[in-house]
DRENDRENZA-693858 format. One record per residue (C-alpha): residue number from 1; residue in three letters; chain; x, y, z. Coordinates in Angstrom, 1 decimal. Example, Ala and Ser with C-alpha at 12.3 -4.5 7.8 and 13.67 -1.06 7.14 Angstrom:
BEGIN
n	res	chain	c1	c2	c3
1	ALA	A	12.3	-4.5	7.8
2	SER	A	13.7	-1.1	7.1
END
This chain:
BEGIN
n	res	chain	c1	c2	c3
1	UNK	A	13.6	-22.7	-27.0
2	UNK	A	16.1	-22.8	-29.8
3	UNK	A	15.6	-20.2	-32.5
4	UNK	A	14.4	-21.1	-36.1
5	UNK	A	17.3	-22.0	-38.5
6	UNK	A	18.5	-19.0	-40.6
7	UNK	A	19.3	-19.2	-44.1
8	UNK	A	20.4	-16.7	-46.5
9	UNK	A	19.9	-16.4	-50.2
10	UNK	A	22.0	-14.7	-52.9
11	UNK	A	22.0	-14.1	-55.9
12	UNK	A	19.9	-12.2	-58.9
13	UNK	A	16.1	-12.1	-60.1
14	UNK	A	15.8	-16.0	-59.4
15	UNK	A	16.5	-14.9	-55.8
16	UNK	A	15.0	-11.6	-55.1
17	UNK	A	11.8	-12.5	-56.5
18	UNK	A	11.6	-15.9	-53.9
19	UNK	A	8.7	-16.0	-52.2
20	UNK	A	10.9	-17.0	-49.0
21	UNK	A	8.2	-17.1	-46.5
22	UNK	A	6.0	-18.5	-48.5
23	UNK	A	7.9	-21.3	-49.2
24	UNK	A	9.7	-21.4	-46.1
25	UNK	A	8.2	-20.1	-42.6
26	UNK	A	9.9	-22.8	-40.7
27	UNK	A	13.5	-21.1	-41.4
28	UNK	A	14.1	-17.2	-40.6
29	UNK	A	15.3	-16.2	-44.4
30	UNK	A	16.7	-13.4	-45.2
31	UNK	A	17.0	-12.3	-48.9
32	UNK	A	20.1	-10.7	-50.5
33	UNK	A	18.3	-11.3	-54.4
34	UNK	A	19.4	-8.2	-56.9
35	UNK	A	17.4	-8.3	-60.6
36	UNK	A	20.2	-8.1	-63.1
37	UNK	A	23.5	-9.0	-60.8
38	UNK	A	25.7	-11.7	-61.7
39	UNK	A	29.5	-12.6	-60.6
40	UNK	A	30.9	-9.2	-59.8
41	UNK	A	27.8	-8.9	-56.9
42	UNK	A	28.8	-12.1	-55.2
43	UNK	A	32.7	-11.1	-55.2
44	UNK	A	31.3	-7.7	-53.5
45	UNK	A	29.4	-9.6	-51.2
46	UNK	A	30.3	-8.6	-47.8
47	UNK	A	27.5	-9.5	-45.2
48	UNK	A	28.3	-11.9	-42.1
49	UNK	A	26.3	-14.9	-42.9
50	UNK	A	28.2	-17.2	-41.1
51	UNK	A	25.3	-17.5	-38.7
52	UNK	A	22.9	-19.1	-41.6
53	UNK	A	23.3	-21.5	-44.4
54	UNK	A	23.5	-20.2	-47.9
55	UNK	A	21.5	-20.8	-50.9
56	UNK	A	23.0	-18.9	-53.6
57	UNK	A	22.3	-18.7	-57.7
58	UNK	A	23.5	-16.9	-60.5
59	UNK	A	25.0	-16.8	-63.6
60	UNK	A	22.2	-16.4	-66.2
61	UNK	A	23.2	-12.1	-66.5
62	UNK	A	27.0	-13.2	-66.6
63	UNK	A	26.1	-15.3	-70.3
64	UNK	A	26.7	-12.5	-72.8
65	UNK	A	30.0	-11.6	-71.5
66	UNK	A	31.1	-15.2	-71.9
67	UNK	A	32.5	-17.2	-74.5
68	UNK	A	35.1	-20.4	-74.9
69	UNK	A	37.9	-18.5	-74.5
70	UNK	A	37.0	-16.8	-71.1
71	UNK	A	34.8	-19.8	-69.6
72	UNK	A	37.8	-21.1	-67.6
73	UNK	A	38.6	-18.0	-66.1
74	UNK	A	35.0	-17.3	-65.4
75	UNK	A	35.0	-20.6	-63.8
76	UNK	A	37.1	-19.7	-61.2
77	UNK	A	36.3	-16.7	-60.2
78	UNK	A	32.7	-18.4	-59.8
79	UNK	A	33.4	-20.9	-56.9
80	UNK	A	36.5	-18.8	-56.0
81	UNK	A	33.0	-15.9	-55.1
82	UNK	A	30.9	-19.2	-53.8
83	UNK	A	34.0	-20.3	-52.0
84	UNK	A	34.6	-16.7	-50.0
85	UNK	A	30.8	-16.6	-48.3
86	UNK	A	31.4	-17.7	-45.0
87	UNK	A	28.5	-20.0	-43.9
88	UNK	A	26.8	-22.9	-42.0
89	UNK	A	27.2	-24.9	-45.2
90	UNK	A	26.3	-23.5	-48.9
91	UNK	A	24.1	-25.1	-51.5
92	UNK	A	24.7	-23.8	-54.9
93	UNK	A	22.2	-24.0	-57.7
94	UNK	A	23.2	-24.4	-61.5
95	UNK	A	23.0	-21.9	-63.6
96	UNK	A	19.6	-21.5	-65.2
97	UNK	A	18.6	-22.4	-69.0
98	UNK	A	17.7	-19.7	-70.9
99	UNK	A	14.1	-19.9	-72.3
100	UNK	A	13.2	-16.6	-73.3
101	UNK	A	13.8	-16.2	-76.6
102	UNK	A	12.9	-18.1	-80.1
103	UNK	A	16.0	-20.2	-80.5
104	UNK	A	17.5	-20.8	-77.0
105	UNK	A	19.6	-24.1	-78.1
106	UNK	A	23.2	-23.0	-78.6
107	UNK	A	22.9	-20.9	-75.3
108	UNK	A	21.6	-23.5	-73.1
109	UNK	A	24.4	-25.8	-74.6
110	UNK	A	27.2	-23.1	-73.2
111	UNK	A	25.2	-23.2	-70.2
112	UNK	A	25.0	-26.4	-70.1
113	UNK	A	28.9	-26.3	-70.3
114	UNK	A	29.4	-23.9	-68.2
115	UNK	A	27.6	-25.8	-65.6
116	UNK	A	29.5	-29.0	-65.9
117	UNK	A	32.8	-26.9	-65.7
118	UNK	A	31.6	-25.0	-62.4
119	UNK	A	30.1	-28.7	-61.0
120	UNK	A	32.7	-30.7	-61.2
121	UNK	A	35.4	-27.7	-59.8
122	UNK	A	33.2	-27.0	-56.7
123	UNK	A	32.6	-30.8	-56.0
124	UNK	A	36.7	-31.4	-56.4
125	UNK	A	37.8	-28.1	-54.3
126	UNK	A	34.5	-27.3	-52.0
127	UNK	A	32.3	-28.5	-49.5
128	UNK	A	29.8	-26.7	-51.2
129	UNK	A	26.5	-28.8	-52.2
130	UNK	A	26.0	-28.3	-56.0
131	UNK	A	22.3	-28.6	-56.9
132	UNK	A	21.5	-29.6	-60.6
133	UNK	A	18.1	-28.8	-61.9
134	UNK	A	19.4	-27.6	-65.2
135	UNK	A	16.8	-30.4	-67.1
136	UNK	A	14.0	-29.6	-64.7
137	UNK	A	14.1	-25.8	-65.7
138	UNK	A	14.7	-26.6	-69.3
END
């Protein structure tokens, strides 16, 4: 009898607080989530996965530190990170709107942004699946 199909998930808060096996007792899930990690976690990230597929999200702690000028830049080092995670195959959620706070507008436009940029460089230079739900969290 063939094992159940392993999946790993990275990233920050969205991840680490997953209910995995909740959600998903058919898979064996293991969860690589850190609260408060962003782009410089998943350039460290250095476990052998390449037994599992990949669900992987971040981004939303990396906003502050971003602007115009350094999106591009950011933007490669992004999916150059998503690129390096050896895998089954990798499905990559958007970054997440930011909704708490008062005015949240002009950020979730730069997110917004920042997504497209980061969407349409995986889909051009990756096999990686790119998963938008940008309007359903907004």
């Amino acid at each position: 009898m063939e094992g159940k199909t392993k999946f790993a998930f990275i990233g920050n808060s969205h991840i680490a607080y997953w209910p995995l096996e909740s959600y998903f007792p058919q898979w064996e899930c293991r969860n690589y989530g850190v609260p408060g990690e962003g782009l410089d976690y998943v350039e460290r990230f250095h476990e052998d996965v390449s037994d599992s597929y990949v669900v992987i999200q971040f981004g939303t702690n990396d906003i502050y530190h971003l602007n115009t000028e350094n999106m591009d830049v950011y933007v490669e080092r992004y999916v150059k990170a998503v690129s390096a995670i050896l895998s089954r195959g990798t499905y990559l959620f958007c970054i997440f709107p930011r909704n708490d706070f008062m005015d949240s507008t002009a950020v979730n436009r730069f997110i917004a942004l920042l997504n497209e940029k980061i969407r349409k460089k995986i889909e051009e230079e990756t096999n990686v699946v790119y998963l938008d739900v940008f309007d359903k969290f907004y």
